[in-house]
N, C-alpha and C positions, 0 to 999 in steps of 0.2 A: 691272811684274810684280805691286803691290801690290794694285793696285784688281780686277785676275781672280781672284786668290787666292781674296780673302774674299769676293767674289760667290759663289763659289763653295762656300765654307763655309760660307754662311749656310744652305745649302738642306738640309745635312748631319745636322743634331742635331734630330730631331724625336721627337714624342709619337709612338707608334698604339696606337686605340681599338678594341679587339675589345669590340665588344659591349656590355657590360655593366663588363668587365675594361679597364683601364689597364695597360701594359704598359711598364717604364721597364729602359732598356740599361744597362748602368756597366761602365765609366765610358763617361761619356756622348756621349761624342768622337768612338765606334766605333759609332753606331746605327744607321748604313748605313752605313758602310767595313770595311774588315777594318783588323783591328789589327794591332802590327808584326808577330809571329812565329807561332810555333805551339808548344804542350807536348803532352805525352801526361800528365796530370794530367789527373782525379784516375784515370785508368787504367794507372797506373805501379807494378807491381810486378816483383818480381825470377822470374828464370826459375826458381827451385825450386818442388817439387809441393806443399810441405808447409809449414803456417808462413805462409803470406805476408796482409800484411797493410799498411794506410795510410788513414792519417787527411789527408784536405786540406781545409783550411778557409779561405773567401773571406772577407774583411773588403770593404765594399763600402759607401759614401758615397751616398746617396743624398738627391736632393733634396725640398723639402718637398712638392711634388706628390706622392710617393709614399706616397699614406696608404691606408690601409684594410684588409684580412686578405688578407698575403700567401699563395697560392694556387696558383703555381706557381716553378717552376728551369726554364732551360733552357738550354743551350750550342749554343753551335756550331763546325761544321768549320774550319778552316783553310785560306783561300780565295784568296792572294795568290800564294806560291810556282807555279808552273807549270813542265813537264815535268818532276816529280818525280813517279816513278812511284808511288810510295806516300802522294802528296797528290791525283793526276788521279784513280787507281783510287776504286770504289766503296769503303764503309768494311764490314771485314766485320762479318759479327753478332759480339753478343757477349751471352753469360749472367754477369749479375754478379749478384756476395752483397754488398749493400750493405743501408747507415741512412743518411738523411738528417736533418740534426737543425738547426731556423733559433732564432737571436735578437735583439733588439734588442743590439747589440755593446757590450761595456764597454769598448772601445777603440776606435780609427777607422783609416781607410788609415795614416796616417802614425806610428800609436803602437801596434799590433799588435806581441806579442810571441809568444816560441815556445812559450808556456804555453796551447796548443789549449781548455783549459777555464777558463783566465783570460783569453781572449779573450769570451767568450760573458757574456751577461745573466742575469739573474734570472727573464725569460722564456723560458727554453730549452724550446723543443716537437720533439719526434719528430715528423716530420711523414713521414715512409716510415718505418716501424719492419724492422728488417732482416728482409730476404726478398732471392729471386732476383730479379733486374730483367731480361728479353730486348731490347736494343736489334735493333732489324731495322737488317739492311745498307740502306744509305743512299748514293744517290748525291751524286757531285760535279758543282754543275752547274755543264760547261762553257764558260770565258769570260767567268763574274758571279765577282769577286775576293771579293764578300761573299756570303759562304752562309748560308741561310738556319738559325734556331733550331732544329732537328729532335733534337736531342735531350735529351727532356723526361723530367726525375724524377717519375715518377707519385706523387704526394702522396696518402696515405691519405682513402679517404672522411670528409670533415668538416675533415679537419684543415687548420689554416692559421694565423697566426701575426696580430694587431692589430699595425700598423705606423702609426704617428703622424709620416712623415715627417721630412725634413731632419734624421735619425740616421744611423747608420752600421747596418748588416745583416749578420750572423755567419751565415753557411751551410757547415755540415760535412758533407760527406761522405765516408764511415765506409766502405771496398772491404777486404771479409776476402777473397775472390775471384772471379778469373774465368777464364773457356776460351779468354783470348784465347795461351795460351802451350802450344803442341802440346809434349809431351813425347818423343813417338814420332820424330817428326822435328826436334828442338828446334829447333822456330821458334819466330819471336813476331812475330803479329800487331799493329800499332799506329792507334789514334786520335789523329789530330790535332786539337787544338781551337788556335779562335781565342785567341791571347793578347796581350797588350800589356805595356809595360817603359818605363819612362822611359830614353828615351839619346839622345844627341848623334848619332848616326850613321845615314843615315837607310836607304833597304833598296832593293833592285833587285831588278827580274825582267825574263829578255829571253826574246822569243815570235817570231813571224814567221819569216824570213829576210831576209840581204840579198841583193845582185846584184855578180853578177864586175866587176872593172873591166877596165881595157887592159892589165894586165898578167900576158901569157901564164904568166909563170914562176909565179906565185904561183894553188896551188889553193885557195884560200880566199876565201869571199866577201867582200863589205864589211859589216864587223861595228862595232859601235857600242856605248857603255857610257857610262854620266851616275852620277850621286848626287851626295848631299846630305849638309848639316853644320852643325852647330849653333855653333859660335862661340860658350862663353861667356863669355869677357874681351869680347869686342864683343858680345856679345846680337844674333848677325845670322847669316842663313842663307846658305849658301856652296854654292855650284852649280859643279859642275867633271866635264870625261868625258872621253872619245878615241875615236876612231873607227881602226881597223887594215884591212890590208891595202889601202888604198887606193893608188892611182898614187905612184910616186916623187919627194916635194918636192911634192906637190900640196898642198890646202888642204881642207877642212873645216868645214862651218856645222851645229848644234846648230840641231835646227827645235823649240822646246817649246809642245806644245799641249794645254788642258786635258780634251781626251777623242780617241777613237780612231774611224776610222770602223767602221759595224757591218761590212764586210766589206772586204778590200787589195781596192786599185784596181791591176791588171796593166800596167806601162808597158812604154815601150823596152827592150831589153835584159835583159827579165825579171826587172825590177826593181817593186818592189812601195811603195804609200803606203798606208801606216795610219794615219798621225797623223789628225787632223781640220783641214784648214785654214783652215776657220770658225773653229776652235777656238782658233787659234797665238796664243802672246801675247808669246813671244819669241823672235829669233835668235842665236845666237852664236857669231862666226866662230871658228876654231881654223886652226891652222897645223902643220907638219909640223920648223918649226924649235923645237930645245930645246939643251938647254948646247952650247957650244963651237961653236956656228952649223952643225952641220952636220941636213943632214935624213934623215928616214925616210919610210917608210908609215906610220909609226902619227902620226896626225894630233890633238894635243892642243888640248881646247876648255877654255877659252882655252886660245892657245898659251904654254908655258912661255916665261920673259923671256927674250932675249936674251942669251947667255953664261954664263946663270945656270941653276941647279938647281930652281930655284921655281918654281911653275906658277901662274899668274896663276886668281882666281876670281872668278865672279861672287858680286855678294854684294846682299844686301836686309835691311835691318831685319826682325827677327823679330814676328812677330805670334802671339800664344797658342792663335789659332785655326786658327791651319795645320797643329795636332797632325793625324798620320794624313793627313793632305792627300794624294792623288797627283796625276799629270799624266803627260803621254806624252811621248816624245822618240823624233826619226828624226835621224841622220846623214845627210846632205847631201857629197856628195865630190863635187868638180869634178874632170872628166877626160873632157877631150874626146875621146879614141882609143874611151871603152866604149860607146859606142851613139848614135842620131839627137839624144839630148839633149843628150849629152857630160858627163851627170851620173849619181851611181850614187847607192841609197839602201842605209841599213844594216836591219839589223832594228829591230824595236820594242823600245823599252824602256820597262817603267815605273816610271818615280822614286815614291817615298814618303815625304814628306819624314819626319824626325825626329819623334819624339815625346816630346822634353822640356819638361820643365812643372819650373819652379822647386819651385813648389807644392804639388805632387804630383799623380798622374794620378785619385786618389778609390778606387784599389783597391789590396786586397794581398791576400797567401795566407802560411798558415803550414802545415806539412807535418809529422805524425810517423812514422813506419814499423820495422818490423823490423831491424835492423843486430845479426845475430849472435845472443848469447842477449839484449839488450839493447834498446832503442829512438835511436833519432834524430826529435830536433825541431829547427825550424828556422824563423826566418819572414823575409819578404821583403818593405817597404813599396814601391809604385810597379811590381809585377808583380803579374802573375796571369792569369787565366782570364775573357774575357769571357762576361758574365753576363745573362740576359734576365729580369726578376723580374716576376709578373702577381699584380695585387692585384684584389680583386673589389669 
């Protein structure tokens, strides 16, 4: 499993050259993948008409390559999660009163505090001086986990900030308001953006469908589920799933391959293969026996021991570069009665591994807002809002 990994990773963390501009991701892990989660930061405020306001600010590590008069901000959607309707939907518009304000950081990812103006440098520049901002609704494109930058802080003619590289970069953005919160009907509209978070545990999303097996009684398909785990007393990645509603006492193999095909291939029994079998780089059988010998349908990969409670895991020495890493995984159920193959598949799933980094991930955010007649500050090292920074 070690040597596809990082083939894999390698191809992941790159530069791109528009033009004239250099364009650097941070942290830099997530340059083409999606990061673990999603926030609705820095578009987070509370549902009152009156009063609302937040300050969110990036602390952001940046390497020595990144010199020259920073020039643009830009975020993006949140691209991993799938059939969630308010992540597939298009994003709607939205009118914000915003400032954006960048500097050379007097702190870094790891030493940011909740003092939003003692975070910031000596070179503090407005580079959007508060005005309305209209983001346009913006589609999600579907089936690419990583979405593309499209929502970009228009920086005031001229302005842009001297960046001398391998510093740390302080970017605030200042939201007194927006329309995303209907009063009349009190709803609330939300943006998702890409985020990332240093944790042990690593994230799933299941797509496809799978296929009936032989067993009349059960109206449920054959469904499948995997993730991932960080072990830090061992410093090793831990692989473990189950696979349900399969044939009674039957068994179950874990098919993991590092990409999916661009379209299911339709078999026997109206059963479907996504995985890519070019792709596979590992199998791992599971079994249907778990404590006290007896079986079920839900088929656990590995099978849990033997009389025992413990469910057996695959496990791999950790490597630092598998942060964000995904792969695909299809359950495999033997059962001769469901169709010409006598095998059923489950749906697709896909793993993500963990995104811990001892070290830290090179970003954070600190946050102040409205709470009552008062404020709240707050800051958070190894989270935050991934970030696209263009230097000219």
């Amino acid at each position: 499993m070690h040597a596809p990994l990082v083939t894999s990773v390698a191809l992941l963390v790159t530069t791109g050259l528009l033009g004239a501009q250099t364009s650097h991701v941070s942290p830099a892990a997530w340059t083409t993948i999606d990061a673990y989660t999603y926030t609705t930061y820095p578009f987070r405020l509370s549902n009152v008409t009156t009063g609302r306001y937040q300050s969110y600010e990036l602390v952001h590590d940046l390497p020595p390559a990144a010199k020259g008069k920073l020039s643009g901000l830009a975020l993006r959607r949140e691209g991993f999660a799938t059939g969630s309707q308010w992540l597939d939907a298009p994003s709607p518009p939205v009118k914000a009163t915003l400032e954006v304000r960048v500097s050379t950081a007097a702190v870094t990812s790891t030493t940011i505090t909740s003092s939003l103006v003692g975070n910031h440098g000596s070179d503090l520049t407005t580079v959007l001086a508060k005005k309305v901002v209209t983001f346009a609704t913006l589609p999600r494109i579907p089936g690419v986990p990583t979405q593309p930058f499209l929502y970009k802080f228009p920086f005031d003619s001229g302005k842009a900030l001297a960046f001398v590289g391998n510093r740390s970069l302080c970017c605030e953005v200042e939201v007194f308001d927006h329309d995303l919160y209907d009063p009349t009907t009190s709803s609330y509209k939300y943006l998702y953006f890409d985020y990332f978070v240093s944790t042990t545990s690593g994230r799933v999303a299941q797509s496809g469908r799978g296929c009936y097996g032989s067993n009349t009684a059960s109206i449920l398909p054959y469904q499948g589920y995997f993730t991932s785990y960080y072990d830090t007393t061992a410093k090793a990645l831990q692989l473990y799933g189950a696979a349900y509603n399969g044939v009674s006492g039957g068994a179950s193999v874990a098919l993991l391959s590092a990409g999916r095909l661009p379209v299911g291939v339709k078999l026997p029994g109206d059963c479907w293969l996504y995985i890519d079998p070019a792709l596979q780089f590992l199998s791992v059988p599971g079994s249907g026996i778990y404590y006290n010998g007896t079986r079920s349908t839900t088929h656990y990969v590995p099978p849990y021991i033997a009389n025992n409670s413990v469910q057996q895991v695959v496990t791999s020495p950790w490597n630092p570069s598998w942060v964000g890493l995904t792969f695909e995984v299809q359950m495999l159920g033997v059962d001769p009665g469901a169709n010409a193959l006598g095998l059923t598949l489950s749906n697709l799933v896909t793993v993500g591994l963990p995104s811990f980094s001892p070290s830290g991930l090179g970003g954070a955010f600190a946050i102040r807002y409205r709470s009552g007649t008062g404020f709240y500050e707050a800051a958070y090292a190894n989270a935050g809002t991934v970030a696209r920074f263009t230097f000219d």
